[in-house]
gemmi code that builds the backbone of each chain (N, CA, C; Angstrom):
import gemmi

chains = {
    "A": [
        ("UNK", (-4.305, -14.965, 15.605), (-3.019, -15.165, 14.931), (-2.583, -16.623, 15.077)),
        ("UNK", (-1.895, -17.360, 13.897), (-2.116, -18.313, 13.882), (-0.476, -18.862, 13.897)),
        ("UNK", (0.637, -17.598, 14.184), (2.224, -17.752, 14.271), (2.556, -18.907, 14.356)),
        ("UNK", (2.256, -19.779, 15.213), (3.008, -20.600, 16.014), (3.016, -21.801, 15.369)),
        ("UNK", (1.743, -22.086, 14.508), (1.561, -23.205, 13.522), (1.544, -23.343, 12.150)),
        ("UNK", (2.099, -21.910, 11.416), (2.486, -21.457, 10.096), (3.794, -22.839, 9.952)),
        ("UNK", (3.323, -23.081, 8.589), (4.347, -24.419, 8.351), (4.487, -23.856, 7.197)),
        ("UNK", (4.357, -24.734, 5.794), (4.822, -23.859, 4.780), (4.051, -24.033, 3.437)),
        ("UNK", (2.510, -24.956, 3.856), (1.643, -24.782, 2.506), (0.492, -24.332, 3.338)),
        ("UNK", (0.826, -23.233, 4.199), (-0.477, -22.379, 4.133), (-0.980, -21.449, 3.544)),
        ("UNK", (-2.008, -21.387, 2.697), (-2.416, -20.446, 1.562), (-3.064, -19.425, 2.257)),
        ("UNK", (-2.747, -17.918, 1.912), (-3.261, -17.058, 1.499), (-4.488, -16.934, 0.854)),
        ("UNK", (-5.618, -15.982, 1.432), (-6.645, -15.931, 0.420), (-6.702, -15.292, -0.612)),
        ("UNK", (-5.268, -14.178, -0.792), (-5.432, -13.639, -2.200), (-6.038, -12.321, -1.622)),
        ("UNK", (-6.673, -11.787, -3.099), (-7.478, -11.263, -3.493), (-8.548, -11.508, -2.852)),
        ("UNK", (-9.562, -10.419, -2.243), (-10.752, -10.996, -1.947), (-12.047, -9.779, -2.508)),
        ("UNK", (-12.377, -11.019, -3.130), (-13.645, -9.832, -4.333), (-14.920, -9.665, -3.508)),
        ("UNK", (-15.785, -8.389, -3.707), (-16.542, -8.176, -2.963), (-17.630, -9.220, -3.195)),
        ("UNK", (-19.012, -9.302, -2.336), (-19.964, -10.488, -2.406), (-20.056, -10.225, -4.088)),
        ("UNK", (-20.768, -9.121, -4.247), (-21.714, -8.337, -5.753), (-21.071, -9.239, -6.796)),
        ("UNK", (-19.067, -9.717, -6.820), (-18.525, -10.438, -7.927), (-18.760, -11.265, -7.880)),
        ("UNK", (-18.660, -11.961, -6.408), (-18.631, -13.098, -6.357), (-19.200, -13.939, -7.258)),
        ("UNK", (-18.924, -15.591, -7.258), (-19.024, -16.692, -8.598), (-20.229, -16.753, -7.998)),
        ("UNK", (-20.857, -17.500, -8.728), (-22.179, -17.778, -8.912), (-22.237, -19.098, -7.839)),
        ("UNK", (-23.864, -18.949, -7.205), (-23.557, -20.443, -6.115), (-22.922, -21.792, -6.960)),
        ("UNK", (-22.399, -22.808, -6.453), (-21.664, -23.930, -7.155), (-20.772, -23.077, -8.001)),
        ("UNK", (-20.039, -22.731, -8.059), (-18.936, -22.450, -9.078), (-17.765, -22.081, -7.653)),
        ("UNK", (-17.047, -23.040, -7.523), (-15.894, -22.738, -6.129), (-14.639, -22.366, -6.804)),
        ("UNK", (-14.630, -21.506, -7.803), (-13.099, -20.775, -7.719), (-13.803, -19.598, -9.234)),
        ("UNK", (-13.388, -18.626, -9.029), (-13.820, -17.273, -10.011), (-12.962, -17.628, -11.300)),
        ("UNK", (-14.001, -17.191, -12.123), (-12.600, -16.728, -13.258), (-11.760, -15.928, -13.242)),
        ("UNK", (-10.603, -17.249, -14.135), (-9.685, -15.807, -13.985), (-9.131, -14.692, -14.073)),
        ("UNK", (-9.597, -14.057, -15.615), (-10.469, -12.728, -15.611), (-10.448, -11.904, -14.857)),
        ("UNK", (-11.332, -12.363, -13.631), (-12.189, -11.758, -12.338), (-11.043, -11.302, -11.287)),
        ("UNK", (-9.807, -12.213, -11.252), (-9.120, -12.147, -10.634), (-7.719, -11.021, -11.363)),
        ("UNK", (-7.417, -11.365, -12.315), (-6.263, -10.541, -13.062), (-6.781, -8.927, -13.495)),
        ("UNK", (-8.085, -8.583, -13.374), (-8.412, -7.590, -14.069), (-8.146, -6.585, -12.995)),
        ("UNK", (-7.444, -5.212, -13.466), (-6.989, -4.321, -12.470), (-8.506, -3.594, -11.777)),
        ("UNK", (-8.665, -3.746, -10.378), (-9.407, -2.854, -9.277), (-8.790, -1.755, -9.043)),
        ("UNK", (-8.208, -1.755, -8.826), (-7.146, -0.940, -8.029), (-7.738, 1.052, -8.648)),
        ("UNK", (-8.277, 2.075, -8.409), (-8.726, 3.403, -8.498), (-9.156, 3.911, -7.773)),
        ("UNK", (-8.114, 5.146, -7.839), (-8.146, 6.291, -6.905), (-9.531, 7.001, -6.591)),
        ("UNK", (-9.895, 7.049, -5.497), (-11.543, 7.462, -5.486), (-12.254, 6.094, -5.623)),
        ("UNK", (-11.782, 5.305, -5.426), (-13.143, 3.810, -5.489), (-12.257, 3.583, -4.154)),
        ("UNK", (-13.305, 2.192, -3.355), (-12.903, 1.312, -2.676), (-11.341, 0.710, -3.171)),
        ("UNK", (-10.624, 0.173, -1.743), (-9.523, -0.316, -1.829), (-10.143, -1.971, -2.302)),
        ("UNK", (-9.799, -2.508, -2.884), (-9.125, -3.963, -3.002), (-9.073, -4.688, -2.109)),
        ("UNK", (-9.752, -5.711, -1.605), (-9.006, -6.297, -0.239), (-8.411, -7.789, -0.217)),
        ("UNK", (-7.738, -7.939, 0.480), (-6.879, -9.175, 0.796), (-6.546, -9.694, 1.792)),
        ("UNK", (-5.854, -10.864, 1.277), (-5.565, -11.376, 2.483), (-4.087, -12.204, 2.239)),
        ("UNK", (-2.805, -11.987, 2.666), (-1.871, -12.433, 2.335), (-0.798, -13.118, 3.885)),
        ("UNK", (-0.114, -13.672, 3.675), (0.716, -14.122, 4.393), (2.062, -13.513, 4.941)),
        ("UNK", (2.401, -13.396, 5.494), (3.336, -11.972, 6.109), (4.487, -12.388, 7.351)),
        ("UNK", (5.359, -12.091, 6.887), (6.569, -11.705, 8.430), (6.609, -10.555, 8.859)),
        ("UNK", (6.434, -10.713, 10.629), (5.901, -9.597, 11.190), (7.085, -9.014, 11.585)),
        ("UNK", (8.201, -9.319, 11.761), (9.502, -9.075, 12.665), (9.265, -10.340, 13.801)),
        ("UNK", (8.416, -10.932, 14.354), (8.830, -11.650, 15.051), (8.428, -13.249, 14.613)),
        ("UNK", (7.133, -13.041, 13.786), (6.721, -14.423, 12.931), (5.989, -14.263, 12.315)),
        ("UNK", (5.044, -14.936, 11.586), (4.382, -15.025, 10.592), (3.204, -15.112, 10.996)),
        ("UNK", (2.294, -14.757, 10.223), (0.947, -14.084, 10.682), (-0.243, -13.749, 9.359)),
        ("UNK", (-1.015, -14.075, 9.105), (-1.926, -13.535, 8.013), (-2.009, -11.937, 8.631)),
        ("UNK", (-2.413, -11.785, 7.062), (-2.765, -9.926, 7.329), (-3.589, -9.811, 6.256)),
        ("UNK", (-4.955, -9.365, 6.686), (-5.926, -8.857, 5.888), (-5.906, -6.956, 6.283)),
        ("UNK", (-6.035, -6.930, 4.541), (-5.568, -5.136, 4.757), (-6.913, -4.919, 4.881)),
        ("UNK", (-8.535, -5.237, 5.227), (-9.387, -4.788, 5.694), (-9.335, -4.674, 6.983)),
        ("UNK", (-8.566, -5.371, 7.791), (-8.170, -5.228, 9.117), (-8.034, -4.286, 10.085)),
        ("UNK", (-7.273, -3.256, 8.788), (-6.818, -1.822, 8.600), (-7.749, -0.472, 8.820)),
        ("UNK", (-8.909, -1.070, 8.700), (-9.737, -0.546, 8.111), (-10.445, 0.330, 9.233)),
        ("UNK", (-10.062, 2.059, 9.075), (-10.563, 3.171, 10.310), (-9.316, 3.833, 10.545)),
        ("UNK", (-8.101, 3.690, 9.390), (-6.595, 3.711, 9.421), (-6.467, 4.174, 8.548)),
        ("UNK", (-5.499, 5.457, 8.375), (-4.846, 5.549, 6.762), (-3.825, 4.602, 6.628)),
        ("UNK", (-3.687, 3.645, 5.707), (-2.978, 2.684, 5.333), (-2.361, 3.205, 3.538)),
        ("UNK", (-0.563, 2.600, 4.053), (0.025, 2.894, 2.965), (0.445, 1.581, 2.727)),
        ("UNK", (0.246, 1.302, 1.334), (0.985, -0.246, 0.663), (1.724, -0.207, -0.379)),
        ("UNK", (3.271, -0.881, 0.078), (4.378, -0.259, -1.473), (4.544, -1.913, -1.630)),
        ("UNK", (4.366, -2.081, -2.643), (4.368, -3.142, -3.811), (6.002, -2.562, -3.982)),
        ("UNK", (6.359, -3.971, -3.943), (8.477, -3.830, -4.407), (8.479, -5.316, -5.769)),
        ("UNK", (9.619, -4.952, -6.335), (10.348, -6.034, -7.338), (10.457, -7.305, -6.396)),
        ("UNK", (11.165, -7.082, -5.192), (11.868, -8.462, -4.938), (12.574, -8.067, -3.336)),
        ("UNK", (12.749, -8.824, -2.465), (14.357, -9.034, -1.531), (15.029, -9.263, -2.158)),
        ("UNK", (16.418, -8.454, -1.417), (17.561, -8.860, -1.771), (18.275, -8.149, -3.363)),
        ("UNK", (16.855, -6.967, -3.850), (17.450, -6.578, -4.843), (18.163, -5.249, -4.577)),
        ("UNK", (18.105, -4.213, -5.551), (19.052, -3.013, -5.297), (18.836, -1.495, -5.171)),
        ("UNK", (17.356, -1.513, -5.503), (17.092, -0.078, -5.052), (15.915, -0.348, -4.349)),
    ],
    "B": [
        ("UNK", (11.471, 0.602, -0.591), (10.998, 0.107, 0.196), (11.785, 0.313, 2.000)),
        ("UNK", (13.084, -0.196, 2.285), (13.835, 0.433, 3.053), (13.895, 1.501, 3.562)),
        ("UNK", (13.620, 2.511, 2.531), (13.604, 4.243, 2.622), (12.592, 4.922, 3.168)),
        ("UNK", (11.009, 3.577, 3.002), (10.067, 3.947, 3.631), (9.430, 3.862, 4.899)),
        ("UNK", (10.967, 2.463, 5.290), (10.651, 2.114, 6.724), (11.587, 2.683, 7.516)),
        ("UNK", (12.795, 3.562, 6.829), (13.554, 4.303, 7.870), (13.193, 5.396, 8.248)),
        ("UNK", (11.724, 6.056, 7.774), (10.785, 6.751, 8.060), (9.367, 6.564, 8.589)),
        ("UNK", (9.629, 5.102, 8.969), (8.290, 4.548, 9.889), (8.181, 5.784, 10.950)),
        ("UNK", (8.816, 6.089, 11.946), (8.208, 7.303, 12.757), (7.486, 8.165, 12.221)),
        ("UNK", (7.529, 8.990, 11.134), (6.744, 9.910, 10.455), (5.504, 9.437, 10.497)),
        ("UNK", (5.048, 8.003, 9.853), (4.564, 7.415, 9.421), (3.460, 7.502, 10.861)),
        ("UNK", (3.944, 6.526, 12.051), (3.178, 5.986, 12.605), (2.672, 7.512, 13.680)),
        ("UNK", (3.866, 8.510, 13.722), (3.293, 9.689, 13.969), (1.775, 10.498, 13.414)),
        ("UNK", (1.952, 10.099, 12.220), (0.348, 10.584, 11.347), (-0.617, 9.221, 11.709)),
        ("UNK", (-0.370, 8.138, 12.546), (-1.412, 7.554, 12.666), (-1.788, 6.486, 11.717)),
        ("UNK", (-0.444, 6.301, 10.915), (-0.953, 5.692, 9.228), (-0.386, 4.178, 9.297)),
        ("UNK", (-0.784, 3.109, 8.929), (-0.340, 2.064, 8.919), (0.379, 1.738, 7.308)),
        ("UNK", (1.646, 0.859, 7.583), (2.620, 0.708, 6.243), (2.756, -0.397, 6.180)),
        ("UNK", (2.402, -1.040, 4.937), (2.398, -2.710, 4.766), (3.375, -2.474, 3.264)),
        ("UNK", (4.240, -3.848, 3.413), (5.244, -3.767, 1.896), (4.654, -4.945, 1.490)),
        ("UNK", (4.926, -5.016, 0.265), (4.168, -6.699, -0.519), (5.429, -6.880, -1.766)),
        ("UNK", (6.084, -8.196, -1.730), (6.454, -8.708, -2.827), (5.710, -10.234, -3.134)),
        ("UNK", (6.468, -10.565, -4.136), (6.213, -11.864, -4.525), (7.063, -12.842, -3.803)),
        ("UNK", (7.399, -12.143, -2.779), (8.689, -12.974, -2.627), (7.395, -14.409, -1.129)),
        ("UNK", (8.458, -15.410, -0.529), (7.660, -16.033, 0.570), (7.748, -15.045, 2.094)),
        ("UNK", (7.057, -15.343, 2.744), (7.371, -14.970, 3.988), (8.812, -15.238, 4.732)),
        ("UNK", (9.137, -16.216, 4.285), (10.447, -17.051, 4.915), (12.049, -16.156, 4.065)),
        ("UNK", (11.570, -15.973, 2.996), (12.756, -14.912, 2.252), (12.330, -13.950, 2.943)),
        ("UNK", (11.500, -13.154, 3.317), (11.424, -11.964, 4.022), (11.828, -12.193, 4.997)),
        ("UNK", (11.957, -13.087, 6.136), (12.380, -13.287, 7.023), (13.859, -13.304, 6.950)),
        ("UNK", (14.338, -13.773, 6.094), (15.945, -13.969, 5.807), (16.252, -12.218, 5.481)),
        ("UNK", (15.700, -12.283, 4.427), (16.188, -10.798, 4.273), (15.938, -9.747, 5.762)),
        ("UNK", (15.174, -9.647, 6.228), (15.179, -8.996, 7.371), (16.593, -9.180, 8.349)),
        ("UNK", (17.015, -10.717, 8.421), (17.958, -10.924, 9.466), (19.463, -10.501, 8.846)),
        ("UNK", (19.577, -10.990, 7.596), (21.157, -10.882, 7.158), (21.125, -9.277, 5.930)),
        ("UNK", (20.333, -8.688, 5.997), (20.028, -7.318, 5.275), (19.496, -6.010, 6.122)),
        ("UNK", (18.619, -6.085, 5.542), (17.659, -5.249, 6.551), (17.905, -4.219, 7.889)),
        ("UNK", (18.592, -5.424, 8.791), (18.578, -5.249, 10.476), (19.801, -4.701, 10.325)),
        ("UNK", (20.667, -4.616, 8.898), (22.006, -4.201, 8.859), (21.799, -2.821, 8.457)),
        ("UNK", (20.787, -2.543, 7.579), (20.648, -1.188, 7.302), (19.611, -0.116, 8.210)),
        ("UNK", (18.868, -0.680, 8.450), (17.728, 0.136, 9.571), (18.202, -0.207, 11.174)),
        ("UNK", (18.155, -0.011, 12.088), (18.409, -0.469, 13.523), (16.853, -0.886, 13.880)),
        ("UNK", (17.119, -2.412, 13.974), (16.126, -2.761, 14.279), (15.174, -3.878, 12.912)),
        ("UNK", (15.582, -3.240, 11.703), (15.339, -3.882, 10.943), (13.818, -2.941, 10.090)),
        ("UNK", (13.258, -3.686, 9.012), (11.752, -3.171, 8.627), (10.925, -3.300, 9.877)),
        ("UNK", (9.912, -1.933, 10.393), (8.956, -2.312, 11.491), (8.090, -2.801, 11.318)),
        ("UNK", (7.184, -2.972, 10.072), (6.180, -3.162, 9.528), (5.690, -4.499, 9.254)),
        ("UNK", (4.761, -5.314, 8.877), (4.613, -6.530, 8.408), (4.673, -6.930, 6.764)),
        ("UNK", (5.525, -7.498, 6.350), (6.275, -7.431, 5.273), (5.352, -8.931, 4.399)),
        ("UNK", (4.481, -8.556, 3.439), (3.334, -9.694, 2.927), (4.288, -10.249, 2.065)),
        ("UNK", (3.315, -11.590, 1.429), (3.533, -12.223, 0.224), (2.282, -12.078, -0.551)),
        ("UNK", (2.960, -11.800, -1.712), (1.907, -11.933, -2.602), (2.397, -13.028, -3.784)),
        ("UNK", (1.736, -14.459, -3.268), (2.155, -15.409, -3.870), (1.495, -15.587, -5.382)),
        ("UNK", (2.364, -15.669, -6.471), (1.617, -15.954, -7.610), (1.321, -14.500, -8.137)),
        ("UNK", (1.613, -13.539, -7.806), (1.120, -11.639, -7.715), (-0.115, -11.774, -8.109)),
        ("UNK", (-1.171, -12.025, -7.431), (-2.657, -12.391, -7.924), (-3.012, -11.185, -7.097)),
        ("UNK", (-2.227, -10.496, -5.717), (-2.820, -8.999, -5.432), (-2.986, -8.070, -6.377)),
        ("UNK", (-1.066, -8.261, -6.805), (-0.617, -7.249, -7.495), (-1.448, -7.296, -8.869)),
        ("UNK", (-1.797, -8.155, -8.797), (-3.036, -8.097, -11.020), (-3.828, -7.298, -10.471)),
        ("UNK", (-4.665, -7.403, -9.124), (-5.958, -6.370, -8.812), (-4.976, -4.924, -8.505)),
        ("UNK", (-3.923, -5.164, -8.273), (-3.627, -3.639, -7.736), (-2.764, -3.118, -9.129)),
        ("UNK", (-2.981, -3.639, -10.132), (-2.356, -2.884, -11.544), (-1.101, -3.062, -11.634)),
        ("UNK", (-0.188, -3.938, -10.814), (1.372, -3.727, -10.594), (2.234, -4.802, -10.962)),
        ("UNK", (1.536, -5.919, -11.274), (2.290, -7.286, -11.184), (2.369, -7.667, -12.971)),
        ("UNK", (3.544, -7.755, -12.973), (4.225, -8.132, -14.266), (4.869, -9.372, -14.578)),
        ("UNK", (3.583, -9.903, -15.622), (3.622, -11.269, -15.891), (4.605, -11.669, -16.608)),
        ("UNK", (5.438, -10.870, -17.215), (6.744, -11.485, -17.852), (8.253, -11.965, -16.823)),
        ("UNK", (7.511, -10.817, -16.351), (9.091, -11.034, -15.039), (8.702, -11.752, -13.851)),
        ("UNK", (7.664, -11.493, -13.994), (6.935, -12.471, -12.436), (7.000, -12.000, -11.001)),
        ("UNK", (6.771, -10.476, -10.836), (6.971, -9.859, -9.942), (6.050, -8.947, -9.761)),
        ("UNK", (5.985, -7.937, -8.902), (5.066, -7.203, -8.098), (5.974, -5.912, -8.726)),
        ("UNK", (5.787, -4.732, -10.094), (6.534, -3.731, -9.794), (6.498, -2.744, -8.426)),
        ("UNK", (7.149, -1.465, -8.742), (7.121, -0.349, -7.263), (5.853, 0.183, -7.747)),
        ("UNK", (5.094, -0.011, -6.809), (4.158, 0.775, -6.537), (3.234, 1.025, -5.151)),
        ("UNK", (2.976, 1.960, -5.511), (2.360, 2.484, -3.808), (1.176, 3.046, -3.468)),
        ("UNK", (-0.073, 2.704, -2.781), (-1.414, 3.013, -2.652), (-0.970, 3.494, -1.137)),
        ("UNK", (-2.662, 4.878, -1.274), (-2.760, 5.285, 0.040), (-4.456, 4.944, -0.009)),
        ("UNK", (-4.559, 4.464, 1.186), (-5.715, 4.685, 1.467), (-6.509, 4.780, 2.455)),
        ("UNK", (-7.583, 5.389, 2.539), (-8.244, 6.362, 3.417), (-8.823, 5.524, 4.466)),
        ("UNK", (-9.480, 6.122, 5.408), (-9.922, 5.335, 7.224), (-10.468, 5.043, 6.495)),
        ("UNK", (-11.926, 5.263, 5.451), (-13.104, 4.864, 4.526), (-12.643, 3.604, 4.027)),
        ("UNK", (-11.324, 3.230, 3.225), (-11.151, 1.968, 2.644), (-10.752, 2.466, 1.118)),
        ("UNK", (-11.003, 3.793, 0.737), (-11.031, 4.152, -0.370), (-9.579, 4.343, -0.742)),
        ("UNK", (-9.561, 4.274, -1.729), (-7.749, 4.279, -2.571), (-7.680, 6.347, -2.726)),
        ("UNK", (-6.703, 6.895, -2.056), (-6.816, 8.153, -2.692), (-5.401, 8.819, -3.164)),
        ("UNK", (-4.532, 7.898, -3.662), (-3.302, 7.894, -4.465), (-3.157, 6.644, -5.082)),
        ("UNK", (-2.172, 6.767, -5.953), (-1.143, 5.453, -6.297), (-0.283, 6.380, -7.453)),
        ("UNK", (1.044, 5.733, -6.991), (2.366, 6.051, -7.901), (3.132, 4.301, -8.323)),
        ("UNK", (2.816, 4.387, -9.512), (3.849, 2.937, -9.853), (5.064, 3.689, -10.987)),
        ("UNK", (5.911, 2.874, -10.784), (7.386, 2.767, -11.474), (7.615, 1.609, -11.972)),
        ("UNK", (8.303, 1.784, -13.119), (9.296, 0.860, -13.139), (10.338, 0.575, -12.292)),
        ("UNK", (11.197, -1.299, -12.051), (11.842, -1.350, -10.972), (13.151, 0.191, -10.675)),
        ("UNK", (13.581, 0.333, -12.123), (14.925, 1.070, -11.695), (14.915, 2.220, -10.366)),
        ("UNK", (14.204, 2.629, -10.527), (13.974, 4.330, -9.686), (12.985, 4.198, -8.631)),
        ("UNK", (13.879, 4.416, -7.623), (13.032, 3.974, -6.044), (11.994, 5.261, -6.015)),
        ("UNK", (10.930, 5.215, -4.703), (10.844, 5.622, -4.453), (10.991, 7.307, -3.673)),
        ("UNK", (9.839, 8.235, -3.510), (10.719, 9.581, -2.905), (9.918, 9.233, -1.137)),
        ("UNK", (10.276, 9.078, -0.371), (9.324, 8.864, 0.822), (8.617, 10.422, 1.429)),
        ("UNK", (9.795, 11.534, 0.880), (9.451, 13.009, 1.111), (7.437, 12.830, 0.495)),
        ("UNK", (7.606, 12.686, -0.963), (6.399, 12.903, -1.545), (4.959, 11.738, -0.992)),
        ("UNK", (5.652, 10.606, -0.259), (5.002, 10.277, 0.170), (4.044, 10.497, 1.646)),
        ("UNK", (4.986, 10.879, 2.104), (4.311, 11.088, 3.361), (3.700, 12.875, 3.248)),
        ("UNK", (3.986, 13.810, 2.153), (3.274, 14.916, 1.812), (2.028, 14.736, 1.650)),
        ("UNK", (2.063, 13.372, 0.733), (0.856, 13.286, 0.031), (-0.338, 12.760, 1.283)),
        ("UNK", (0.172, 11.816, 2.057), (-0.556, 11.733, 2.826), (-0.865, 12.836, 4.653)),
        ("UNK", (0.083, 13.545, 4.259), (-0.669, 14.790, 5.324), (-1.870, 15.476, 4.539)),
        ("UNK", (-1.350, 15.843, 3.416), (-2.331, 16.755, 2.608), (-3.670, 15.938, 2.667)),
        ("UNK", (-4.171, 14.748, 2.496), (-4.975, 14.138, 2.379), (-5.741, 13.933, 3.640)),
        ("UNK", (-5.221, 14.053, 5.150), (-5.400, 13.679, 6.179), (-5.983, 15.371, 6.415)),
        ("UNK", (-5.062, 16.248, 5.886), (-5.850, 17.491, 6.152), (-7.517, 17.671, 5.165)),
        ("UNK", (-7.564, 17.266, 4.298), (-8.406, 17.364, 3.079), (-9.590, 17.056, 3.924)),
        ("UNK", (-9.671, 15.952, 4.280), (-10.360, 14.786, 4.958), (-10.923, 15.836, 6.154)),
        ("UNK", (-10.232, 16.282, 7.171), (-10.198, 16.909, 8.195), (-10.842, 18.001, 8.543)),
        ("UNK", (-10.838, 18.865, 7.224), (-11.319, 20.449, 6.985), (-11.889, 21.044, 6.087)),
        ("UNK", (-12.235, 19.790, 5.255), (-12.608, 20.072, 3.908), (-12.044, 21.114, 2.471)),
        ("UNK", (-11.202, 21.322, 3.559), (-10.104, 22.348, 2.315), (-9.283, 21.668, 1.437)),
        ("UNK", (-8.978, 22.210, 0.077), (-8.177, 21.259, -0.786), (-6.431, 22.083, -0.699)),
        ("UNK", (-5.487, 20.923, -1.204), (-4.488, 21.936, -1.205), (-3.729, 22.160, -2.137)),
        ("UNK", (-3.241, 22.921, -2.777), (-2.390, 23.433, -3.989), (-1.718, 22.622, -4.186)),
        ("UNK", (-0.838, 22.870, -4.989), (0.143, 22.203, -5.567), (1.367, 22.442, -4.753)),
        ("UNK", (1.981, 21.260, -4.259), (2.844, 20.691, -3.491), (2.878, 21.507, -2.040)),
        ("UNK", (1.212, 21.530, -1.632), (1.221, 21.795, -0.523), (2.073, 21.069, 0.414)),
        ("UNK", (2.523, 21.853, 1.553), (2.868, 21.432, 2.809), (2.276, 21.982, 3.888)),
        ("UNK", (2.201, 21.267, 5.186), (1.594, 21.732, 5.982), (1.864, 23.265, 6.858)),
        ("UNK", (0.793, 24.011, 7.277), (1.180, 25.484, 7.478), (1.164, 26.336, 6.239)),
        ("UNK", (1.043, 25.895, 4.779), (0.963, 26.894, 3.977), (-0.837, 27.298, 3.502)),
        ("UNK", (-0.626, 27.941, 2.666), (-2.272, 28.601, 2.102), (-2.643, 26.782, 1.699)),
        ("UNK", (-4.150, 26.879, 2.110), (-5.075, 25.952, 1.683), (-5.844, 26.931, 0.409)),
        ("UNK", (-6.794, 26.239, -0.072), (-8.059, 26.411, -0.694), (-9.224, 26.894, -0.343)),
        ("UNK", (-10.744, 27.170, 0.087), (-11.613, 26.648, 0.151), (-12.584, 27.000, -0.971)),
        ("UNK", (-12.735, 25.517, -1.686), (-13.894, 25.984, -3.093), (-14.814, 27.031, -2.532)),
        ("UNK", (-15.357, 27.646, -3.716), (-16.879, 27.873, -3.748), (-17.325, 29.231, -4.382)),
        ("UNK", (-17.836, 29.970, -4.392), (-18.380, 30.199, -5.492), (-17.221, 32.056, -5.698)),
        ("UNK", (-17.183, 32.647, -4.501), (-16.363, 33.163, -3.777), (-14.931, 33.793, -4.315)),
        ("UNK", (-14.291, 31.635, -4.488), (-12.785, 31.944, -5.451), (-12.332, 31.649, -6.305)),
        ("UNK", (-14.090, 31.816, -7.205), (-14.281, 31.256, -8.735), (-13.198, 32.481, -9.739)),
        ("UNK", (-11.870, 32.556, -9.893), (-11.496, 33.821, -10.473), (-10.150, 34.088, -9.637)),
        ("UNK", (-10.456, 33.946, -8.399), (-9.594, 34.444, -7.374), (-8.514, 33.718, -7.097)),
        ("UNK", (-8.629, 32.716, -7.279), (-7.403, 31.947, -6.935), (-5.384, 32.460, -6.884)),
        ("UNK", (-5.879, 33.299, -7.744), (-4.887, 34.079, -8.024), (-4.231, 35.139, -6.910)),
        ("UNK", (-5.840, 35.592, -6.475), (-4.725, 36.560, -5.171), (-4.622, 36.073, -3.976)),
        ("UNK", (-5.349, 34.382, -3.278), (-4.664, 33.385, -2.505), (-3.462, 32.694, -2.901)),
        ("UNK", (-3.053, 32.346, -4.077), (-2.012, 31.237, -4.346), (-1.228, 31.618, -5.543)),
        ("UNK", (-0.091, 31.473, -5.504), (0.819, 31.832, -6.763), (1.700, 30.139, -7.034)),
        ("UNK", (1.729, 29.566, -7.716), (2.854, 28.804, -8.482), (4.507, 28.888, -8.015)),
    ],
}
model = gemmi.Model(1)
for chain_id, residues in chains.items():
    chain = gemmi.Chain(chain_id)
    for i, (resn, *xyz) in enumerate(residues, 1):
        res = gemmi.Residue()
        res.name, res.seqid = resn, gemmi.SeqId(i, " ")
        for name, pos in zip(("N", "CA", "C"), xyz):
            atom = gemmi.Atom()
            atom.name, atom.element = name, gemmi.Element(name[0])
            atom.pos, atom.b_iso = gemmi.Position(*pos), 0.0
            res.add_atom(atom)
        chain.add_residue(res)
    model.add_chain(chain)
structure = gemmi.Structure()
structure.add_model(model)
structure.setup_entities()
């Protein structure tokens, strides 16, 4: 965990596509296509990532393969600070 | 989202880990946690609360809406395996039910467990299933609607 030195252009890896998509050697960023096109089905593999996160006490990457030997639930919201 | 962490006990009782994702930064989550949040839950969200910067998750997870620029409601379960074995998305207006959520994931934890399937809006302690060739017909004098 890397809390203590989170400043504020540390990137996230996103999305992380399995090797099989992966770009071709020399090609250092996927199309984007590759990236926008929905994974996401019930009965397939989860999706994995890697995003940037407040834990309650600081900030922390979180890869939801991490998870992984866990039933894991993930709710996608609009926004903070909105109303339902 | 709130509704699902004022039911984190349920949650971490079944063993299940709960991650929320907006578009929002880590640092607005952080705010919102201190002057929101900690006002409505005791204690605040328990969980680790992501960013999904740019919603480049939310495009792989079917949810992120490029006009508005946000992550809609939606919600994946998925299995020790890695495998996805729900998802419910909404539009923003209409929250979540956390009842149907955490059903859905006992039923699934039992599925997994015993190989039995379960009816329709099983709960735990009622009639299961078990396929096979047996209650090809029968279903009828295990389970009623």
């Amino acid at each position: 965990m890397s809390e203590a030195k989170d400043g504020c252009v540390t990137p996230a890896k996103g999305p992380i596509m399995p090797e099989a998509t992966a770009a071709p050697t020399g090609v250092s960023t996927l199309p984007t296509q590759e990236v926008t096109r929905m994974l996401a089905r019930v009965g397939k593999p989860a999706p994995d990532f890697e995003a940037t996160a407040f834990t309650g006490k600081g900030f922390a990457p979180v890869r939801l393969s991490d998870y992984k030997g866990k039933w894991i639930v993930v709710c996608f919201y609009p926004g903070d600070f909105t109303f339902v | 989202m709130a509704a699902v962490a004022a039911r984190y006990e349920e949650f971490k009782k079944l063993d299940t880990v709960v991650l929320s994702i907006s578009t929002d930064s880590r640092f607005v989550h952080k705010i919102w946690q201190e002057e929101e949040l900690s006002k409505m839950l005791p204690g605040g969200v328990p969980f680790p609360m992501l960013s999904d910067a740019g919603g480049k998750i939310g495009s792989v997870y079917g949810v992120y809406d490029e006009d508005a620029g946000v992550d809609i409601r939606g919600r994946f379960i998925i299995d020790p395996d890695f495998v996805v074995r729900a998802m419910e998305v909404l539009t923003p207006e209409v929250g979540r039910n956390p009842d149907e959520l955490l059903r859905q994931v006992k039923a699934f934890q039992h599925v997994v467990a015993t190989g039995e399937v379960t009816p329709s809006g099983w709960e735990p302690g009622e009639v299961t299933l078990t396929p096979g060739p047996d209650l090809v017909g029968k279903v009828w004098e295990v389970w009623k609607p």
